[in-house]
Each structure stands twice: as C-alpha cells, then as structure tokens.
C-alpha positions, 0 to 999 in steps of 0.5 A, spaced: 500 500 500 502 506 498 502 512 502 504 520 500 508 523 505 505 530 508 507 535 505 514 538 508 515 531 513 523 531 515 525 524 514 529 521 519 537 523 519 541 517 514 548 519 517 547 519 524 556 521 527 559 517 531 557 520 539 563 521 543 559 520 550 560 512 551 554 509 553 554 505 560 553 497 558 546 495 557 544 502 557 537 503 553 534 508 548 528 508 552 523 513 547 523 511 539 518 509 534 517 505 527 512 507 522 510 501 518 513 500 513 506 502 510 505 497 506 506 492 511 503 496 517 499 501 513 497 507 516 491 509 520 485 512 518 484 517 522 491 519 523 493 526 523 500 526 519 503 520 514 510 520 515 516 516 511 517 510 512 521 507 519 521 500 520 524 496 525 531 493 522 533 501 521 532 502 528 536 496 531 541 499 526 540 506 529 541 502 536 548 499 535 550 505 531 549 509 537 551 503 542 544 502 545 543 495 547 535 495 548 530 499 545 523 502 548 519 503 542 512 507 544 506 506 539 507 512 534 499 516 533 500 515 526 499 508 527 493 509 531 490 503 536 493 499 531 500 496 535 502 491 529 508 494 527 510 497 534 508 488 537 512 486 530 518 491 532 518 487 539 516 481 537 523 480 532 528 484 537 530 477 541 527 480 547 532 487 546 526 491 545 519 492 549 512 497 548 508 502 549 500 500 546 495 505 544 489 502 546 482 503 545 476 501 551 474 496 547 481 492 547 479 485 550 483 482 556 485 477 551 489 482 546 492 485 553 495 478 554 498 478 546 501 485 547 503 483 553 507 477 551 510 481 545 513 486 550 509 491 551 509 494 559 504 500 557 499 505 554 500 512 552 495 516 553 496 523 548 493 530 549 497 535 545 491 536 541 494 538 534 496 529 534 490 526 537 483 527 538 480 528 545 479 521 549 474 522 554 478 520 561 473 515 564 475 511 558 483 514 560 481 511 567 478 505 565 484 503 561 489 504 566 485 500 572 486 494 567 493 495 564 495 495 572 492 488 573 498 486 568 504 490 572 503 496 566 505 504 567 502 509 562 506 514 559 503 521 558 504 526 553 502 533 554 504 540 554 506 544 559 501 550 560 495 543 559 498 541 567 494 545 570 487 543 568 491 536 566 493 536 574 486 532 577 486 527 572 494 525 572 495 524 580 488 519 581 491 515 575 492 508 579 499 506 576 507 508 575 505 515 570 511 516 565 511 523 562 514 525 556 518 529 555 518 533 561 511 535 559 515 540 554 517 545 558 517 553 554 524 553 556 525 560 554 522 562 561 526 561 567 528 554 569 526 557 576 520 560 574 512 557 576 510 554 570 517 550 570 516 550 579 509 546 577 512 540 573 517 539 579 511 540 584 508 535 579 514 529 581 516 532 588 509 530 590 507 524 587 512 519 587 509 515 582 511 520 576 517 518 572 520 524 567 524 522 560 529 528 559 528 527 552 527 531 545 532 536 547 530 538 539 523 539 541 524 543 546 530 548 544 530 555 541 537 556 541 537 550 535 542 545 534 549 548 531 555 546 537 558 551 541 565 553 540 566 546 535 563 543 542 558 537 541 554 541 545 548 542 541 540 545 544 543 548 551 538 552 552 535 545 555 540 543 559 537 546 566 531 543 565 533 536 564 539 537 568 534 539 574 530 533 573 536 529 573 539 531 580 532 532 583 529 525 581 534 520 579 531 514 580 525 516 575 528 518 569 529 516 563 532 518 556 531 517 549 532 518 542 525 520 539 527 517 533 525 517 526 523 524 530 515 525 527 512 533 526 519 536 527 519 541 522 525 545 521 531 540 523 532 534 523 536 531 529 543 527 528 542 522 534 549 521 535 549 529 537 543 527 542 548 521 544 552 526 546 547 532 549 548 526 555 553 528 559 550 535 559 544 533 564 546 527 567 555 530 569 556 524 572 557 516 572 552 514 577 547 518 575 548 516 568 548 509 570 541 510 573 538 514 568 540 510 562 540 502 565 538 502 571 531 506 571 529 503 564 531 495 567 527 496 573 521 498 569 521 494 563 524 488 564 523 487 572 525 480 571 532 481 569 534 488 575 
C-alpha cells in the first residue's frame, strides 16, 4: 500500500556521527518509534500526519550505531490503536526491545495478554491536541485500572501550560505515570520560574511520576549548531533536564525520539543527542541510573 508523505515531513537523519559520550553497558534508548513500513503496517485512518517510512531493522541499526543495547519503542499516533508494527518491532528484537500500546476501551483482556507477551509494559495516553483527538478520561481511567492488573505504567504526553487543568486527572491515575518529555517545558522562561516550579511540584509530590529528559530538539530555541566546535548542541535545555536529573534520579529516563515525527525545521543527528548526555546527567552514577538502571527496573523487572 502506498502512502504520500505530508507535505514538508523531515525524514529521519541517514548519517547519524559517531557520539563521543560512551554509553554505560546495557544502557537503553528508552523513547523511539517505527512507522510501518506502510505497506506492511499501513497507516491509520484517522491519523493526523503520514510520515516516511521507519521500520524496525533501521532502528536496531540506529541502536548499535549509537551503542544502545535495548530499545523502548512507544506506539507512534500515526499508527493509531493499531500496535502491529510497534508488537512486530518487539516481537523480532530477541527480547532487546519492549512497548508502549495505544489502546482503545474496547481492547479485550485477551489482546492485553498478546501485547503483553510481545513486550509491551504500557499505554500512552496523548493530549497535545494538534496529534490526537480528545479521549474522554473515564475511558483514560478505565484503561489504566486494567493495564495495572498486568504490572503496566502509562506514559503521558502533554504540554506544559495543559498541567494545570491536566493536574486532577494525572495524580488519581492508579499506576507508575511516565511523562514525556518533561511535559515540554517553554524553556525560554526561567528554569526557576512557576510554570517550570509546577512540573517539579508535579514529581516532588507524587512519587509515582517518572520524567524522560528527552527531545532536547523539541524543546530548544537556541537550535542545534555546537558551541565553540563543542558537541554541545540545544543548551538552552540543559537546566531543565539537568534539574530533573539531580532532583529525581531514580525516575528518569532518556531517549532518542527517533525517526523524530512533526519536527519541522531540523532534523536531529542522534549521535549529537548521544552526546547532549553528559550535559544533564555530569556524572557516572547518575548516568548509570538514568540510562540502565531506571529503564531495567521498569521494563524488564525480571532481569534488575
């Protein structure tokens, strides 16, 4: 099945460089996705973009490339409720690879279970509302009170002036709660101003709330040249990231974003994000936790 790509789309970077930072062992690129290949796993309906192709064994090359050992591949939402590309990924990674599905209410325990026994260890649930239409949140709940019964988290993905009105629904979720992104902070406002002081709030009182300090590419307004022929590409996320990183060490996680949907004015070289770790997590403890022992400990329990 042929699908015509929205008009703009960026596809991935092909060269990605070689990172200077070496990755602890077993560390795991905890946020990337597959779309299709389409004509394989087309595409939903109802999707609000159709991307290039990225198929699983161009991301397990990404993985070696980078030095990652494992992956977790979150559903992509131009895929929709359909997880067989993500499933398929985890199902043919020789156990390096678990998922996070998107479901429906209408899901039946016995396709939880398949999922399941794919990899997949829990359910995004999106509000940025230019990705996904609007699903109302006691069909949210109702899906986190079964995926718990599995030992499941559910990863959420908003933006950050939404936590406000957000803050009611996220802190009864009954689950570990995974945010993407660091809730996408506005970080042309101080680092210590309220909008950002809310987030840590958010994790400080609610110890079930983890953070990936991930998708610096999103995020920044400085962009990505380096600095003084430094490998220190979108600095001005830094603080941010670091911040979380010290104050919660034990509920971060890091990933590459890769094939990067919807960006639009650059397309990220993933071994300059390799290397934008160290800048956030300075030391090998907290390198060590953010890149194995964190991702270990939530996805692949039986082996931590």
């Amino acid at each position: 099945m042929n699908f015509e790509k929205t008009p703009g789309w960026l596809d991935w970077y092909a060269g990605p460089s070689q990172p200077t930072f070496k990755l602890p062992p077993g560390s795991v690129d905890a946020h990337c996705h597959v779309f299709g290949p389409g004509n394989s796993f087309p595409f939903a309906p109802e999707r609000k973009y159709t991307p290039c192709d990225a198929s699983a064994a161009q991301l397990f090359a990404l993985r070696d490339h980078l030095g990652f050992e494992r992956n977790v591949i979150v559903q992509a939402t131009c895929h929709g409720a359909d997880n067989s590309a993500m499933a398929d990924a985890c199902r043919h990674s020789g156990g390096k690879a678990r998922g996070v599905a998107t479901v429906k209410r209408s899901v039946s325990d016995a396709e939880l279970q398949t999922l399941h026994a794919a990899g997949v260890r829990g359910v995004r649930f999106n509000f940025v509302k230019r990705l996904v239409d609007f699903t109302p949140k006691d069909e949210l709940m109702e899906i986190a009170g079964r995926i718990k019964a599995l030992g499941w988290h559910v990863v959420i993905y908003f933006e950050a002036v939404d936590l406000p009105e957000l803050w009611d629904f996220f802190t009864t979720l009954p689950t570990t709660v995974v945010v993407d992104h660091m809730g996408r902070p506005d970080v042309s406002k101080p680092v210590d101003g309220p909008e950002f002081a809310l987030f840590m709030r958010f994790m400080q009182e609610h110890p079930n709330v983890w953070s990936k300090v991930s998708c610096p590419e999103r995020l920044s307004v400085a962009g990505p040249p380096a600095l003084n022929g430094e490998r220190a590409a979108y600095r001005d996320v830094v603080p941010f990231a670091r911040r979380i990183v010290e104050t919660f060490p034990d509920r971060v996680l890091w990933g590459t974003d890769w094939p990067h949907p919807n960006l639009k004015d650059h397309m990220p070289d993933d071994g300059l994000l390799v290397d934008f770790i160290p800048h956030i997590a300075t030391t090998a403890e907290l390198q060590h936790k953010l890149l194995v022992a964190n991702p270990m400990r939530l996805y692949w329990s039986e082996e931590a």
